[in-house]
C-alpha positions as CSV (number, residue, x, y, z in Angstrom):
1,X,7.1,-29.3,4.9
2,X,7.6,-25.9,3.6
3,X,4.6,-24.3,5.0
4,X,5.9,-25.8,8.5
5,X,9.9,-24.7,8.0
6,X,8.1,-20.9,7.1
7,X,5.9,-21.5,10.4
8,X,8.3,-22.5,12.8
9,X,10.5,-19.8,13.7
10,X,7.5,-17.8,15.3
11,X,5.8,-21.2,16.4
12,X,8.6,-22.2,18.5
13,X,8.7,-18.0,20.0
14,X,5.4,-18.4,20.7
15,X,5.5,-22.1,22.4
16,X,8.2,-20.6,24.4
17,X,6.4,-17.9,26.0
18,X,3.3,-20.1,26.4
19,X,5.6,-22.9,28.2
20,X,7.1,-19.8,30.7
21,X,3.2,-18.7,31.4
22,X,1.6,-22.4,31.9
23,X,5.1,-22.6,34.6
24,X,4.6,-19.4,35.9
25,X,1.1,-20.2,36.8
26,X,1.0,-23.8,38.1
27,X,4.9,-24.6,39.1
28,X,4.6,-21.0,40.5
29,X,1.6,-21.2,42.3
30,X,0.4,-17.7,40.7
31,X,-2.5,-19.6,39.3
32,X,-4.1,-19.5,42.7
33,X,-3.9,-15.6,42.6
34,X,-6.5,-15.7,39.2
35,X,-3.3,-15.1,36.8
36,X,-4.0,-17.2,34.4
37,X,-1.9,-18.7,31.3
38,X,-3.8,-16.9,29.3
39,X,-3.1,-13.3,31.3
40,X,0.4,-14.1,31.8
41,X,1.2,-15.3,28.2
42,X,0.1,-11.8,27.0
43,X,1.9,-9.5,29.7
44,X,5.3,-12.1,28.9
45,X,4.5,-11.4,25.4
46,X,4.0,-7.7,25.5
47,X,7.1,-7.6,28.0
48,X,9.1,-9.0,25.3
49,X,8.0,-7.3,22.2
50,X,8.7,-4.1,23.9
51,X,11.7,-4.7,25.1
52,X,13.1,-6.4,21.9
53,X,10.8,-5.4,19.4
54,X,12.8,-7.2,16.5
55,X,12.1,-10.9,18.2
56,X,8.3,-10.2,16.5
57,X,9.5,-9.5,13.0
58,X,11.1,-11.1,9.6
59,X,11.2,-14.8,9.5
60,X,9.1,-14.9,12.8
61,X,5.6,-13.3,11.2
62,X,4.4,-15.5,9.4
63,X,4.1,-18.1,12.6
64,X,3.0,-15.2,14.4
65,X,0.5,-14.4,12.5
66,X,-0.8,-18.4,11.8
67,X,-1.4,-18.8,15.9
68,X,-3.0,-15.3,15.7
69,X,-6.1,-16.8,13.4
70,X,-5.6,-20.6,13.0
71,X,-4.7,-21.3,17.0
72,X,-6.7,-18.6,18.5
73,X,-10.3,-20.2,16.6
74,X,-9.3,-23.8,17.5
75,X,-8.3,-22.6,20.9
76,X,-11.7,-21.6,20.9
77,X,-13.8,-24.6,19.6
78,X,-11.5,-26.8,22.0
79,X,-12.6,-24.8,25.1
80,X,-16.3,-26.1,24.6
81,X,-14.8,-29.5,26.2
82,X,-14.9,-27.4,29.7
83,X,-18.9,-27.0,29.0
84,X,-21.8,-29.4,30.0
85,X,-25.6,-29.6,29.3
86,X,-25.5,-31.2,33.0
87,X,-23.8,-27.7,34.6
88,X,-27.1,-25.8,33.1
89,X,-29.8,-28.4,34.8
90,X,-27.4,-28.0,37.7
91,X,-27.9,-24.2,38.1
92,X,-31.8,-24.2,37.1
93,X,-34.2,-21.9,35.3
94,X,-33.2,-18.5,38.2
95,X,-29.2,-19.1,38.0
96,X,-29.5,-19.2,33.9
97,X,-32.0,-16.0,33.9
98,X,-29.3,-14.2,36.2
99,X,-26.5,-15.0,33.8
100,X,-28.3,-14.1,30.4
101,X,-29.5,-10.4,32.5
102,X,-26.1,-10.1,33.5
103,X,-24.3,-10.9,30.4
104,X,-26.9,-9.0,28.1
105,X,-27.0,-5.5,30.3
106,X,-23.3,-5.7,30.4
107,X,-22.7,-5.7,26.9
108,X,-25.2,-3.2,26.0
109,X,-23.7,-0.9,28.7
110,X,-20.4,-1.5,27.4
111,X,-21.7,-0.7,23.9
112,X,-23.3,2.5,24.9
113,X,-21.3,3.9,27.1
114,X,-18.0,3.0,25.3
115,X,-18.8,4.2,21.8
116,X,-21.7,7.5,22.2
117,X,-20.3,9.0,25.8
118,X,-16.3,8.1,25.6
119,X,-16.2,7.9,21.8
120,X,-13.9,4.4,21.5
121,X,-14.2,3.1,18.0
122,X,-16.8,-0.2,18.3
123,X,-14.7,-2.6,18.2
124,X,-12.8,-1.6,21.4
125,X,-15.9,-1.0,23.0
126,X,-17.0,-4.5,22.2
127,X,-13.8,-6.4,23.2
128,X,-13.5,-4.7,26.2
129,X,-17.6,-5.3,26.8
130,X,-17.5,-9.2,25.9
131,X,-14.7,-9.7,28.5
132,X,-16.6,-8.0,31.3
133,X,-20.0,-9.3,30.3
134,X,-18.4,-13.3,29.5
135,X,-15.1,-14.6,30.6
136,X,-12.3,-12.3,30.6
137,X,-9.0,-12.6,28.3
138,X,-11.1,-15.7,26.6
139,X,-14.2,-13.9,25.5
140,X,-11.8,-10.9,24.5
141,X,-9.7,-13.0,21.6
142,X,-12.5,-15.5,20.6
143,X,-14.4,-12.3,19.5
144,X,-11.5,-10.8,17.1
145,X,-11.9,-13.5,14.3
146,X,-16.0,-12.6,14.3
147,X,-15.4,-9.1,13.9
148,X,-13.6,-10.0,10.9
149,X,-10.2,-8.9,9.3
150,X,-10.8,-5.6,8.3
151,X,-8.6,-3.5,11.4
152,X,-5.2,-2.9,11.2
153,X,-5.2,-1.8,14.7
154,X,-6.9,-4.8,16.0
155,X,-4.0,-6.0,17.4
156,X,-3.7,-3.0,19.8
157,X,-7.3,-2.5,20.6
158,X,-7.0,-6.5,21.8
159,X,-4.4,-6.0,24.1
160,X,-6.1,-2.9,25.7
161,X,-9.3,-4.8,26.2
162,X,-7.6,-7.6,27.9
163,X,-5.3,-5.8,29.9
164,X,-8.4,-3.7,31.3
165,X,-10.4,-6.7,32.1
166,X,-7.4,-8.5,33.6
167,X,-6.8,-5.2,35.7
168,X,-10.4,-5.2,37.2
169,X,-10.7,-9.2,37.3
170,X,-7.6,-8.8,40.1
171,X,-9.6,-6.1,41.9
172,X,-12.5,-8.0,42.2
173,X,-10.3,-10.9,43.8
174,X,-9.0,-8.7,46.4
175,X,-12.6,-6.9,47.0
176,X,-14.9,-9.7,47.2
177,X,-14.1,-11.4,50.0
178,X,-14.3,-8.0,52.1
179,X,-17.9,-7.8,50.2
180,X,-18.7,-11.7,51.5
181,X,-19.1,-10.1,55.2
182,X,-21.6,-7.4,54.4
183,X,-23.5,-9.2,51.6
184,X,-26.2,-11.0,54.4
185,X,-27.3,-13.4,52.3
186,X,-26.5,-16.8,52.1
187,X,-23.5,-18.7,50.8
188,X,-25.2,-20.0,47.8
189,X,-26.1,-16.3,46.9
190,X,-22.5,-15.3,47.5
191,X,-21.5,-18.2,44.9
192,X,-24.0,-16.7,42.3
193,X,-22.7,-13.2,42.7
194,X,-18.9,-14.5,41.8
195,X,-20.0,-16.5,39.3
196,X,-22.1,-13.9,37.2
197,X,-20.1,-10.8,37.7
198,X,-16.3,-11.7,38.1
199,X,-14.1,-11.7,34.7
200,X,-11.7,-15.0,34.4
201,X,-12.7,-18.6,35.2
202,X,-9.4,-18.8,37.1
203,X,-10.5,-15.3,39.1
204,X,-14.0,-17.2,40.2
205,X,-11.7,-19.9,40.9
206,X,-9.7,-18.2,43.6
207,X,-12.8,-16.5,45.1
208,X,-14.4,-19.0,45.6
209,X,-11.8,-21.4,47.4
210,X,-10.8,-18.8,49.3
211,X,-14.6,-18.9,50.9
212,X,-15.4,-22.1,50.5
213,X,-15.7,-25.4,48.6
214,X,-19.6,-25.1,48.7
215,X,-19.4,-21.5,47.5
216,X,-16.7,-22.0,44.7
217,X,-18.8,-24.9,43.8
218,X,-21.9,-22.4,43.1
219,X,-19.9,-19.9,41.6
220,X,-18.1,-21.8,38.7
221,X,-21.0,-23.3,37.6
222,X,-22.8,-19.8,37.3
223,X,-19.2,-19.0,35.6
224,X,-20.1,-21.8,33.1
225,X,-23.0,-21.1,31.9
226,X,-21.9,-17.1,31.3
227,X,-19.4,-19.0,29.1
228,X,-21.9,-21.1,27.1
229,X,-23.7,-17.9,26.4
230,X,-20.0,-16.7,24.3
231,X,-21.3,-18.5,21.5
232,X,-25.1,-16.9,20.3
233,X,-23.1,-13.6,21.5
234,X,-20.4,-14.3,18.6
235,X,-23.1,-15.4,16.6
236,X,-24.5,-12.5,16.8
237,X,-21.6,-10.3,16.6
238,X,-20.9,-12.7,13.1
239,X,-24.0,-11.6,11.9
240,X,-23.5,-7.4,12.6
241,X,-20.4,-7.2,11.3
242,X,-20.8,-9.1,7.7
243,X,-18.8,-7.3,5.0
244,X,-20.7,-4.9,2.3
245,X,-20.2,-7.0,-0.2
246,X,-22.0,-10.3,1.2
247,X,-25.5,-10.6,0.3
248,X,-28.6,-9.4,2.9
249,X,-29.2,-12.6,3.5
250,X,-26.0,-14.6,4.0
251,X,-24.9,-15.0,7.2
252,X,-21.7,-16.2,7.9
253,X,-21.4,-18.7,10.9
254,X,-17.8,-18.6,12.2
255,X,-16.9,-22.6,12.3
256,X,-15.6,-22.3,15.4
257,X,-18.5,-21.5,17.4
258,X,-20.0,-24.4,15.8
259,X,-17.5,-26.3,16.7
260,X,-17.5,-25.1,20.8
261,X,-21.0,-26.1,20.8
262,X,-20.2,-29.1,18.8
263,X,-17.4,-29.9,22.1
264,X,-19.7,-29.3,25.1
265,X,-22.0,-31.7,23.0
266,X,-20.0,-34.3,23.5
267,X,-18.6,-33.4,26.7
268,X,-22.3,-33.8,27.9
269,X,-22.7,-37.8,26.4
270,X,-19.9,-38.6,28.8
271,X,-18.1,-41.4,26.1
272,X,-14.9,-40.1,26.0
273,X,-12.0,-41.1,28.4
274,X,-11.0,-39.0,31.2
275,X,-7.6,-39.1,29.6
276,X,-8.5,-37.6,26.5
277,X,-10.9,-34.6,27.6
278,X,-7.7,-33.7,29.7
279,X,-5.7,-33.6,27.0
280,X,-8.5,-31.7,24.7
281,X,-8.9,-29.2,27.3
282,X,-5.0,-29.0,28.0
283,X,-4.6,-28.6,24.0
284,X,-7.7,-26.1,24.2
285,X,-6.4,-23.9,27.1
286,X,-2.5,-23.7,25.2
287,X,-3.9,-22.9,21.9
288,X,-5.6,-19.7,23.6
289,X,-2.8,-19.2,25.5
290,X,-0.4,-19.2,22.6
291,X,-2.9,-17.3,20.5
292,X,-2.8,-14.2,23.5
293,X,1.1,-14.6,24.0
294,X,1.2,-13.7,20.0
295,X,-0.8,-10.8,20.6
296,X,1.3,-9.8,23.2
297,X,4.1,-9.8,21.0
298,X,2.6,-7.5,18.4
299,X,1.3,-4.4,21.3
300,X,3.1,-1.8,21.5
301,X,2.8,0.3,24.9
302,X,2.7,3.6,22.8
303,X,-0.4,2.2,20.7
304,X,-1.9,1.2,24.1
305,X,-1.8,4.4,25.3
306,X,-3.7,5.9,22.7
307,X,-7.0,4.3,23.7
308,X,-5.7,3.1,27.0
309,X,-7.6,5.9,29.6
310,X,-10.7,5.9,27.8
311,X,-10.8,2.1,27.8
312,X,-10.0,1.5,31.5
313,X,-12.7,4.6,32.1
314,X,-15.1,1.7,30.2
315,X,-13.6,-1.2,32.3
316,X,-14.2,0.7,35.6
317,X,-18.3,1.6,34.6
318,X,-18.4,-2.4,33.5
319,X,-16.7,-3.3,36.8
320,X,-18.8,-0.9,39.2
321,X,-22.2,-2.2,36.9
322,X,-21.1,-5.6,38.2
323,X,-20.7,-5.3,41.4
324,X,-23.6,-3.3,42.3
325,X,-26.5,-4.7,39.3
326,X,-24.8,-8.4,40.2
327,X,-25.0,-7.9,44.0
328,X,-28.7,-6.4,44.1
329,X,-29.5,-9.5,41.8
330,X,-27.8,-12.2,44.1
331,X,-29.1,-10.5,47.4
332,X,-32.8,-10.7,45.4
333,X,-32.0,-14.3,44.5
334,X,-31.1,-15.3,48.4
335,X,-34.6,-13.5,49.9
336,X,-37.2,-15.5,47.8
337,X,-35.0,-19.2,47.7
């Protein structure tokens, strides 16, 4: 009862925010635009902690800080509930090989490019890389807690990431329909390239509605799959950024990858009531929205602009190696199927 009457003052900030987003994107309509809960939870949240930047501190940080860790990993775990073995047989051997080229060059570009020609710190490079190469704001704050606690700036270099890959995400919903009338290959093609190269889930969302139900179809399975490929990369990311003082061999496993795997497991068996996986993925998709409005809350626009030109320099080469890499890739797909 204590821990919860110590929590609760920046629990019930927080849920506030969250409720304003999750309105502001369905009763609003701006959901159909790609603006997620997620993106809008963080831009409310930055909004406010800028404007009234005591609403973030005394009583309220230790709630803050508990949605931050504890919400944000089972935000995480939850979202596997979205995932299905049956979307991967869907897609087939090519739309899986596109996804894993896509996802794997974009990272390594982001990596290279962002930490030995602009000289970001890695972990920038890497958040803003993993929500270009994966799913956006999502991929962004699932990878925090696997990079591990050690950054006092990790707050800031978080809210930089995502506000870059919500920046280009919005772009690319404006630019690729204008790219569907030059793109000559066929509508299937068109629903890989969206799928495997634009940020958010809600982004591939638009997109593809606004072309088509056979196209959006296409493209948020190819979406999907990019997502199910979040968990070896935070695996992997786990595994690099052990502390010094952990043994060679230990690797740490961070439970709640496990546990998204562990979701899209049973997702796939098909025994739980339509009612409940609603509600998982409901719970799932506020947690993660909660988690990015807390985040929001602790950015401070001076911080941001620290890193923020060299960042968005790394968001635009991502964003450009999409669109070009992803489009030769699709157009390749649509001359030999």
């Amino acid at each position: 009862m204590f821990a919860l009457r110590k929590l609760s003052p920046g629990l019930l900030l927080v849920f506030a925010l969250t409720f304003t987003a999750l309105l502001l994107a369905t009763q609003f309509g701006l959901a159909r635009y790609g603006l997620s809960p997620l993106s809008l939870a963080i831009m409310l949240g930055a909004l406010l902690g800028n404007t009234l930047p005591q609403v973030s501190s005394g009583s309220r940080q230790a709630g803050l800080r508990f949605t931050q860790k504890t919400l944000l990993r089972t935000g995480v775990a939850l979202y596997g509930f979205n995932l299905s073995v049956q979307q991967i047989v869907q897609v087939g051997s090519a739309g899986i090989g596109i996804d894993v080229l896509m996802v794997c060059s974009t990272l390594l570009i982001g990596w290279f490019v962002g930490t030995r020609l602009l000289g970001l710190d890695r972990e920038t490079a890497l958040l803003t890389a993993a929500g270009s190469a994966i799913c956006g704001a999502a991929a962004v704050v699932a990878t925090v807690p696997a990079l591990g606690e050690n950054d006092e700036h990790i707050v800031e270099k978080t809210a930089t990431a995502v506000a870059t890959v919500v920046l280009f995400g919005t772009v690319a919903m404006l630019l690729y329909p204008l790219l569907y009338a030059g793109f000559g290959g066929s509508r299937t093609g068109f629903g890989i390239y969206i799928g495997s190269t634009v940020h958010e889930v809600a982004q591939v969302v638009a997109i593809g509605n606004w072309l088509g139900d056979d196209v959006a179809r296409t493209a948020v399975i190819i979406k999907m799959i990019r997502v199910m490929l979040l968990v070896p990369f935070l695996l992997s990311v786990s595994v690099l950024s052990r502390g010094e003082g952990q043994a060679r061999g230990t690797i740490t496993v961070p439970w709640f990858a496990l546990a998204f795997v562990a979701c899209a497991g049973l997702n796939s068996l098909a025994v739980l009531p339509d009612t409940l996986l609603l509600f998982l993925r409901q719970t799932g998709m506020i947690c993660l929205a909660a988690a990015m409005g807390a985040l929001g809350l602790d950015t401070t626009f001076a911080r941001l602009r620290q890193t923020g030109l060299k960042t968005f320099i790394l968001g635009l080469v991502l964003f450009c190696h999409l669109i070009l890499t992803g489009g030769l890739i699709a157009y390749w797909y649509t001359t030999v199927h």
